[in-house]
N, CA, C and O of each residue as an XYZ file, in Angstrom:
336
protein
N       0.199     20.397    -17.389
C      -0.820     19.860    -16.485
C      -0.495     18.416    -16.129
O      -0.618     17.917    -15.010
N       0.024     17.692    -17.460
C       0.107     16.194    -16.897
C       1.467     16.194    -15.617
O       1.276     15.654    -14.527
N       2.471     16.707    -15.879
C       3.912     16.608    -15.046
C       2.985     17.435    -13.428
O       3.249     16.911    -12.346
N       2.295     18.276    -13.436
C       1.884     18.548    -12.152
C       0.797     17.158    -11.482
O       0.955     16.521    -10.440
N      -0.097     17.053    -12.340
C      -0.810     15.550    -11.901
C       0.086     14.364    -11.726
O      -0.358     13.407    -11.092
N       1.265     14.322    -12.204
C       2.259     13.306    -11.738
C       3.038     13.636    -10.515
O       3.479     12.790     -9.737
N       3.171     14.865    -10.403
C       3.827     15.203     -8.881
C       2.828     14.891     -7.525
O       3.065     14.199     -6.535
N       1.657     15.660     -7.878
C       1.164     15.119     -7.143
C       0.830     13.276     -6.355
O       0.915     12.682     -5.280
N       0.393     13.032     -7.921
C       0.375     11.388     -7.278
C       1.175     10.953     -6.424
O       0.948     10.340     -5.381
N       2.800     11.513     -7.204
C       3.584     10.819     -6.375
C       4.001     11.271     -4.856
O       4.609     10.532     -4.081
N       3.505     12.831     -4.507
C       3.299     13.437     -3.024
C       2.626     12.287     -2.561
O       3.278     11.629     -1.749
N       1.393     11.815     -2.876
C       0.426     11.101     -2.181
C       0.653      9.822     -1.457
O       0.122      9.307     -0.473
N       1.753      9.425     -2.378
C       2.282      7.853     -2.431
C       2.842      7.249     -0.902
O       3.749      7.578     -0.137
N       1.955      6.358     -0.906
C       2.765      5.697      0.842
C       3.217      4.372      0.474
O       2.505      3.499     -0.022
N       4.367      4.285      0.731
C       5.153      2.728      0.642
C       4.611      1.903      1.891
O       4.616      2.451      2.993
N       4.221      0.814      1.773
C       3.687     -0.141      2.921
C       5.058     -0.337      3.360
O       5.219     -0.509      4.568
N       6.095     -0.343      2.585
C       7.257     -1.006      3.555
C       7.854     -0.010      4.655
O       8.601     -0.329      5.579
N       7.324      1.369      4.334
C       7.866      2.632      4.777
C       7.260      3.030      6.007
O       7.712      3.267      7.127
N       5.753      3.045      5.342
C       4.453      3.885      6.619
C       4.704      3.234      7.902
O       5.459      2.305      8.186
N       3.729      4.080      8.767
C       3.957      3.675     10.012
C       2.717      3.863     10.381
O       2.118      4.602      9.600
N       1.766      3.289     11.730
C       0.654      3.134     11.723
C      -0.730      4.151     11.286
O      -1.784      4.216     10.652
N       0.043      4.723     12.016
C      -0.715      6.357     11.805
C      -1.244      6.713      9.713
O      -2.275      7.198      9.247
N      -0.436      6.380      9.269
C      -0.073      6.517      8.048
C      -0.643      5.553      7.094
O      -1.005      5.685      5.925
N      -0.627      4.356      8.051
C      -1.525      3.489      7.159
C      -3.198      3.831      7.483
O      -4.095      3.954      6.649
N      -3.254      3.897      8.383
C      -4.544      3.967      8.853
C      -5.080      5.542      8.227
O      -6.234      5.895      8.472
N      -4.553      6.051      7.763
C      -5.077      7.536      6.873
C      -5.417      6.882      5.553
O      -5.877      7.611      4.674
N      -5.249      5.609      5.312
C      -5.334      5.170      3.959
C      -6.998      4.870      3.810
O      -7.528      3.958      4.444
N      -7.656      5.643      3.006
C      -9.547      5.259      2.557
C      -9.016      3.710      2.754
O      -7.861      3.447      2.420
N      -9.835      2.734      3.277
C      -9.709      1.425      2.854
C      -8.968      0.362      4.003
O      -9.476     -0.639      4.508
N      -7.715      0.881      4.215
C      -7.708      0.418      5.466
C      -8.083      0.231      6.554
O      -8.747     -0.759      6.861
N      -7.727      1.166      7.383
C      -8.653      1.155      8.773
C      -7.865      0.562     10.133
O      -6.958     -0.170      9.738
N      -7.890      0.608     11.165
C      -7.307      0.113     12.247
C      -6.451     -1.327     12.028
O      -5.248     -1.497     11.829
N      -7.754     -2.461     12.167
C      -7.578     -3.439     12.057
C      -6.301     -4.183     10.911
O      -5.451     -5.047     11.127
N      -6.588     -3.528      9.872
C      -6.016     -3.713      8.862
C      -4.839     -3.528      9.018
O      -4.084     -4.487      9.177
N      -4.412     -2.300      9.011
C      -3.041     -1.429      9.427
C      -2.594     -2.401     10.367
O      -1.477     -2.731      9.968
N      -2.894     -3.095     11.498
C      -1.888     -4.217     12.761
C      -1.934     -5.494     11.956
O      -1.142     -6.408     12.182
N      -2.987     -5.567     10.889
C      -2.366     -6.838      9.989
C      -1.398     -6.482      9.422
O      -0.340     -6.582     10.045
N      -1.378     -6.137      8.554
C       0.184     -5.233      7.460
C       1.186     -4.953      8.402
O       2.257     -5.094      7.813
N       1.397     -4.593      9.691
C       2.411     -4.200     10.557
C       2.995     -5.309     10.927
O       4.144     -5.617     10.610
N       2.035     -6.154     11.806
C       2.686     -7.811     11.973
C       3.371     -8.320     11.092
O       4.536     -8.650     11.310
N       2.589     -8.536      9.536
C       3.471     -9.122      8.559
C       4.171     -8.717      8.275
O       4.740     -9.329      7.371
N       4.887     -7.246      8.743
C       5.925     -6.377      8.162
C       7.037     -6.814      8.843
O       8.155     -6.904      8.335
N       6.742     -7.103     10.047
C       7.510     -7.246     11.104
C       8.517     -8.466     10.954
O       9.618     -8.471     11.505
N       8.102     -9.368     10.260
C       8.818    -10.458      9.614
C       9.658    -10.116      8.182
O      10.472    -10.934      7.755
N       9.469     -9.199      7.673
C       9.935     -8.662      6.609
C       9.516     -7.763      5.818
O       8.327     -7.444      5.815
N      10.434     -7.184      4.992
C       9.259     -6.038      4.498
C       8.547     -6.535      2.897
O       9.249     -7.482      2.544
N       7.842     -6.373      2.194
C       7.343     -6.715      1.234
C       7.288     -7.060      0.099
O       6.429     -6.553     -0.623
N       7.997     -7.826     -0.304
C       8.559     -8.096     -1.820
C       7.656     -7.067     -3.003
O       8.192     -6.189     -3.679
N       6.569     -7.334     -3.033
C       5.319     -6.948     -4.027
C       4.107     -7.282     -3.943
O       3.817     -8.198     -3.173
N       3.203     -6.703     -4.622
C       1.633     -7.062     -4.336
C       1.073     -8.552     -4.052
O       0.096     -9.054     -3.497
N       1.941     -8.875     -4.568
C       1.541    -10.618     -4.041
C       1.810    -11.071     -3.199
O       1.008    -11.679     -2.490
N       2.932    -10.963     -2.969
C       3.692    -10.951     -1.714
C       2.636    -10.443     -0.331
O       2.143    -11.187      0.517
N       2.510     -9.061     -0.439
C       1.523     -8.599      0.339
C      -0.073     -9.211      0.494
O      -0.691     -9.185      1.558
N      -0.524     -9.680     -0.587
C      -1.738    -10.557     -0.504
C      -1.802    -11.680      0.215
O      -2.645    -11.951      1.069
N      -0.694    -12.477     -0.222
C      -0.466    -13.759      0.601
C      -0.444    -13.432      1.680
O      -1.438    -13.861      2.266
N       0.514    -12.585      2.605
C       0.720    -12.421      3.633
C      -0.237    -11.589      4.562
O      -0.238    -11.737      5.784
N      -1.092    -10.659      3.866
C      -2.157    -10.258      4.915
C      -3.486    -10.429      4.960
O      -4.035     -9.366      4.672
N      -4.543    -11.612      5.277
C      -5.796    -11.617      5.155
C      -6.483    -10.243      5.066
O      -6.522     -9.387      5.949
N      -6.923    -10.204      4.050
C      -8.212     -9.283      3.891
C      -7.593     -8.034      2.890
O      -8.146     -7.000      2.515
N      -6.350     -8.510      2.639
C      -5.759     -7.776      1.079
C      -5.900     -8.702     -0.239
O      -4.966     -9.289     -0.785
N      -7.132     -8.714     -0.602
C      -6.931     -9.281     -1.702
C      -6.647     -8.639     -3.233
O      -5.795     -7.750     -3.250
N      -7.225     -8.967     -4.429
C      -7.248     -8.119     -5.360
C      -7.855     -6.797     -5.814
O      -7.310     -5.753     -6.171
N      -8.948     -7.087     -5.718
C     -10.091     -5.565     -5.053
C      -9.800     -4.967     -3.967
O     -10.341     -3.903     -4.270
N      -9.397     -4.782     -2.969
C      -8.510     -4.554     -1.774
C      -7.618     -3.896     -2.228
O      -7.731     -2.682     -2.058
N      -6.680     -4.279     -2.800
C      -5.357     -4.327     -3.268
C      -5.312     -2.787     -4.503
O      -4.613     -1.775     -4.564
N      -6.224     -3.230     -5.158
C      -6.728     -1.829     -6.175
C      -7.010     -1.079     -5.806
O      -6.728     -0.009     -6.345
N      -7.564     -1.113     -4.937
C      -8.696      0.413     -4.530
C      -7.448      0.780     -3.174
O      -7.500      1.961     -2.830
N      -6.641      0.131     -2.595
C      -5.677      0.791     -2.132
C      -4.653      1.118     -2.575
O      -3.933      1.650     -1.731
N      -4.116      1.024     -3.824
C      -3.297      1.241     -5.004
C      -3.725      2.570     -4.931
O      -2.942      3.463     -4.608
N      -5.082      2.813     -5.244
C      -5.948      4.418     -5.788
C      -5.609      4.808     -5.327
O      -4.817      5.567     -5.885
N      -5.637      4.945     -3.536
C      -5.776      5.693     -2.643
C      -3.843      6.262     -2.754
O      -3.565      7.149     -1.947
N      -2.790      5.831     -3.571
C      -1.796      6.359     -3.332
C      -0.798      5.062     -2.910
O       0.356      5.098     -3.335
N      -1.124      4.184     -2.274
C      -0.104      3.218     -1.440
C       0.966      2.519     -2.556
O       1.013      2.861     -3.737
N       1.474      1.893     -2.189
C       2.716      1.390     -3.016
C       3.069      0.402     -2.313
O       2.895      0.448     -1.095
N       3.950     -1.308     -3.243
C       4.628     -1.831     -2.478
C       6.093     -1.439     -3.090
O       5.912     -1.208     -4.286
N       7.175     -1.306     -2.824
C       8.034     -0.918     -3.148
C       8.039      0.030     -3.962
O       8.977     -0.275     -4.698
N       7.719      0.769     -4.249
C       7.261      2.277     -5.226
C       6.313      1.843     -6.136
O       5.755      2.606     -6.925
N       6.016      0.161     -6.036
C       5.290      0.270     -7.080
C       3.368      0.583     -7.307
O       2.828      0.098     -6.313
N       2.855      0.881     -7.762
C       1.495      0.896     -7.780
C       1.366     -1.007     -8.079
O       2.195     -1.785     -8.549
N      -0.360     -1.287     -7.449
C      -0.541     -2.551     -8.048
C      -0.850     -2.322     -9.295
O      -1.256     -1.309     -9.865
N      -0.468     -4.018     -9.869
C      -0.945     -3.891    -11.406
C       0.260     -3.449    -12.055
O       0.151     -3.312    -13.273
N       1.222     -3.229    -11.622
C       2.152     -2.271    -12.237
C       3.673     -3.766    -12.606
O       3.861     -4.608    -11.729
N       4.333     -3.796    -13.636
C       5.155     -4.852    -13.712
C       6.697     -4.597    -13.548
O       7.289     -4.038    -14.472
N       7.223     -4.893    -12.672
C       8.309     -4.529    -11.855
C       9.403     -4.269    -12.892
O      10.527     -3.921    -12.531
């Protein structure tokens, strides 16, 4: 049961450096607006890590940042919270 609950998660998983609008915007939590913030800042580079991503997009903060972790997202494969 656990190795199937791990497959899944990781089906679920969207890399911010990867997605594409459509993809972000399927994310609970994001939303339009959000998704053309994260795209702009992408556009300059892609994302080192969760901090990285905080700094760079208003309105990703830490609570933000978690509860879009839940939802599956990733910065470089990683979940937030997670130590590289």
């Amino acid at each position: 049961v656990f190795s199937a609950l791990m497959f899944c998660h990781g089906a679920l998983a969207l890399d911010i450096n990867q997605a594409n609008e459509a993809e972000l915007d399927s994310v609970k939590g994001m939303g339009p607006s959000l998704s053309v913030k994260v795209l702009t800042a992408r556009s300059h580079g892609h994302f080192k890590d969760w901090a990285d991503l905080m700094q760079r997009v208003s309105g990703i903060r830490q609570n933000k940042a978690k509860q879009l972790s839940e939802q599956g997202l990733t910065v470089n494969g990683q979940p937030f919270g997670a130590t590289p």
